[in-house]
N, C-alpha and C positions, 0 to 999 in steps of 0.2 A: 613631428615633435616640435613644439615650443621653444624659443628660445629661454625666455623666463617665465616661469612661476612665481606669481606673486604671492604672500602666503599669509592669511590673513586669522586669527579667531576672533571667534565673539561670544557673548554671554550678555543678553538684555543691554543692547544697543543701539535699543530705537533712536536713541538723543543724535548720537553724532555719526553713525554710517554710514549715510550715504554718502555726506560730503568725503567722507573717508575714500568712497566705491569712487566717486565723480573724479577725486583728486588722481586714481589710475588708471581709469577708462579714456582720462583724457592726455595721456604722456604723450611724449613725442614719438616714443618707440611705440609699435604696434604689435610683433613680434611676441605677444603673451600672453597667461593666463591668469586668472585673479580665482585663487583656491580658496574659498570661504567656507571655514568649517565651524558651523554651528553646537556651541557646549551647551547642550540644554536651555534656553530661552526661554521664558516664558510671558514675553512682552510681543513687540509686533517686530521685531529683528529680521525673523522670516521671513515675515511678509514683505519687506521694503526689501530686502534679496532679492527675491525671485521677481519683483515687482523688474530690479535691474537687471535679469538676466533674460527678460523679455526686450530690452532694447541692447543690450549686448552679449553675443553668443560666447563670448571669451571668460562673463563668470560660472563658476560650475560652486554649486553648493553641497558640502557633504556635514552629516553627522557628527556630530562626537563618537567612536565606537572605543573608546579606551575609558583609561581614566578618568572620571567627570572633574572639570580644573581646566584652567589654559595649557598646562603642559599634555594633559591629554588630545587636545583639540588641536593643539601645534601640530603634534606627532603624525594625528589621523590625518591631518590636513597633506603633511608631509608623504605620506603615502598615494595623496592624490598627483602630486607633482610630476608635471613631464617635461617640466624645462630644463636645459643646460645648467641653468641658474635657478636657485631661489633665492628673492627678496623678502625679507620680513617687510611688515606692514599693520600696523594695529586701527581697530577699528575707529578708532576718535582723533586721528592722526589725520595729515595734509597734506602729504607728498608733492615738490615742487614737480613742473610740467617736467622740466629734464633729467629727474632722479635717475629713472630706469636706464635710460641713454648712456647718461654719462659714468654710472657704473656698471655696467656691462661693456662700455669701451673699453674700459681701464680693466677689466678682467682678462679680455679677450686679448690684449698687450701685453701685460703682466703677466705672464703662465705661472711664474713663481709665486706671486700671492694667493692663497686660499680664499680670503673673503676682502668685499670692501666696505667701508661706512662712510659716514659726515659728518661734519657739526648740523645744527640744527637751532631754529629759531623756540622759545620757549612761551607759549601762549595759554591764555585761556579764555574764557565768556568775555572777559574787558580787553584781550590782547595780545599783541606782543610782548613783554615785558625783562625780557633778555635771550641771551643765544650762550651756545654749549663755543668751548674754544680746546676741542681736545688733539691732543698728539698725533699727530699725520702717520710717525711711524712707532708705535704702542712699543715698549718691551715686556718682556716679562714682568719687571716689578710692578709696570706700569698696570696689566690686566691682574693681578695679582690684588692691588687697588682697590682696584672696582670701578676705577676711574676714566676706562680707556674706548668703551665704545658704547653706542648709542643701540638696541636691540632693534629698536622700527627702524634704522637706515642702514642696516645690514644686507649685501646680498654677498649668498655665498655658491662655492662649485657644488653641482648636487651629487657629483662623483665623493665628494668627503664625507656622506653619510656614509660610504663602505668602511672612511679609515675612522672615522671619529665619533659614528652612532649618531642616533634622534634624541631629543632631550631627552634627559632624566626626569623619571615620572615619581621617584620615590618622594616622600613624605620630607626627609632630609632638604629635599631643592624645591618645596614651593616657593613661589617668590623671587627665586634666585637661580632659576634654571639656564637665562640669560650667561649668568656670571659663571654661573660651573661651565656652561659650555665653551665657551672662551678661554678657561683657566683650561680646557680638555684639548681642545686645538692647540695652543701653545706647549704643554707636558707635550704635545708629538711632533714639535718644531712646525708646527703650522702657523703662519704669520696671518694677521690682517693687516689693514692699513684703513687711514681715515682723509677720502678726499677734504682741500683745505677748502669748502665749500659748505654753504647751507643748504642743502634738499630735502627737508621736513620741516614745518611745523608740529613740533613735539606737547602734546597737549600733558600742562602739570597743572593742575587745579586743587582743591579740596579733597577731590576721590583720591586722589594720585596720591596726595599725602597719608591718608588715609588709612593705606593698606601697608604702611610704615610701620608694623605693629613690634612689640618688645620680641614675640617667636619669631619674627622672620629677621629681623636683626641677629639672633641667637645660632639662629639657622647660617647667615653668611658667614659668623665668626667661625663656627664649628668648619664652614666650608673653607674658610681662607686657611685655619689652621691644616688643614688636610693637602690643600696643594700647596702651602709653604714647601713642603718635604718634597712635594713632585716638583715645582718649579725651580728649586734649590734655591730659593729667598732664605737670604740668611735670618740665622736668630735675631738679630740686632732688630729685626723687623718686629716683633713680639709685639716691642709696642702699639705697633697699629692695629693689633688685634684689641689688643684691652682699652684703647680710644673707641674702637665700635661699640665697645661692650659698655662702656661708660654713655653714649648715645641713649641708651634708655633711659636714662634719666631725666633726660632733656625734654619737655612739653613740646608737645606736636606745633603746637603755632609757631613756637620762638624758631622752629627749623623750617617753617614758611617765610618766617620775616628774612632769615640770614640766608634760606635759597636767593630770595629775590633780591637781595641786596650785593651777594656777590656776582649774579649772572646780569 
């Protein structure tokens, strides 16, 4: 057995996967496996896969057998995993060389944390262009948010899929399967924690923005209103539901211009 499981999906990702594959073939830690689960592709995705598992025996490529969607390909991918840990990992992302290392030390120390994350530098086709600056130790109101951790620089114990389940594949959490799951580990006192460290380049571009749509906004409020009651976030907090809701209003660019402006 593996120490980590890297855990990767994709869906027509010719553009940016292999530097994605290169950026975990080449960590410091050796100790892994890089689970690449294929959600229907119909570009050359596959082909530049398997092209890398001909120079590394450590990626294994599997199907989608679920859900067609990223939450079904996470899930299936998750079934493939035989590590202590799993690390998320997305396919347009850039994992610094010491990612995997230095959180899996810090897990291995820690027995009381459930998962760990980072901050992360924010780039695209032109660059760098700013970094994530998030809470090293999240609270509840904190995940609660939506504000508290980074989904690609997660690794977590693979023992928590017994208490915590695989993503939510329902209709309710596209989009936002990240976020419910996180608000789901916390409803069962399960912490994470966010080294004060940059180990991704987090790729936010036009696509990124993109999938910002008026349902999946509708979709998080409906979800944050749901664990209000689990996480016991007081009422007072209401407001920050009906500021999400007001977000649709808002034109997609002016929310590229104030990303970039405050990171």
């Amino acid at each position: 057995m593996v120490e980590v499981s890297v855990l990767m999906g994709t869906r027509n990702g010719e553009r940016y996967i292999s530097r994605a594959i290169e950026s975990i073939v080449d960590q410091d830690f050796d100790d892994l496996e890089l689970i690449i689960c294929n959600d229907f592709s119909d570009d050359k995705t596959e082909k530049i896969i398997k092209l890398w598992q001909k120079k590394d025996h450590r990626i294994k490529l599997c199907q989608n057998e679920r859900t067609p969607g990223f939450t079904g390909a996470l899930n299936t991918g998750l079934s493939y995993c035989q590590g202590k840990y799993v690390a998320r990992m997305d396919d347009d992302d850039i994992a610094v060389s010491n990612r995997i290392k230095l959180e899996y030390d810090y897990l291995e120390t820690n027995k009381h944390v459930s998962f760990v994350g980072s901050n992360a530098n924010y780039f695209d086709d032109n660059g760098v262009y700013g970094e994530s600056h998030l809470k090293r130790f999240p609270q509840r109101i904190d995940v609660w948010k939506g504000s508290a951790f980074l989904h690609p620089t997660i690794m977590f114990r693979r023992t928590m899929l017994e208490k915590v389940g695989s993503y939510d594949e329902s209709c309710s959490r596209v989009r936002i399967e990240d976020y419910d799951y996180w608000c789901r580990f916390y409803a069962k006192s399960f912490w994470g924690v966010n080294l004060p460290v940059k180990l991704l380049n987090y790729r936010e571009d036009n696509d990124s923005f993109s999938k910002r749509t008026a349902i999946n906004r509708i979709r998080l409020v409906k979800c944050m209103d749901y664990y209000r009651k689990k996480l016991n976030i007081p009422r007072c907090f209401l407001l920050r539901e009906c500021m999400e809701v007001s977000k649709i209003l808002v034109p997609r660019y002016l929310f590229q211009i104030y990303h970039r402006i405050i990171k």
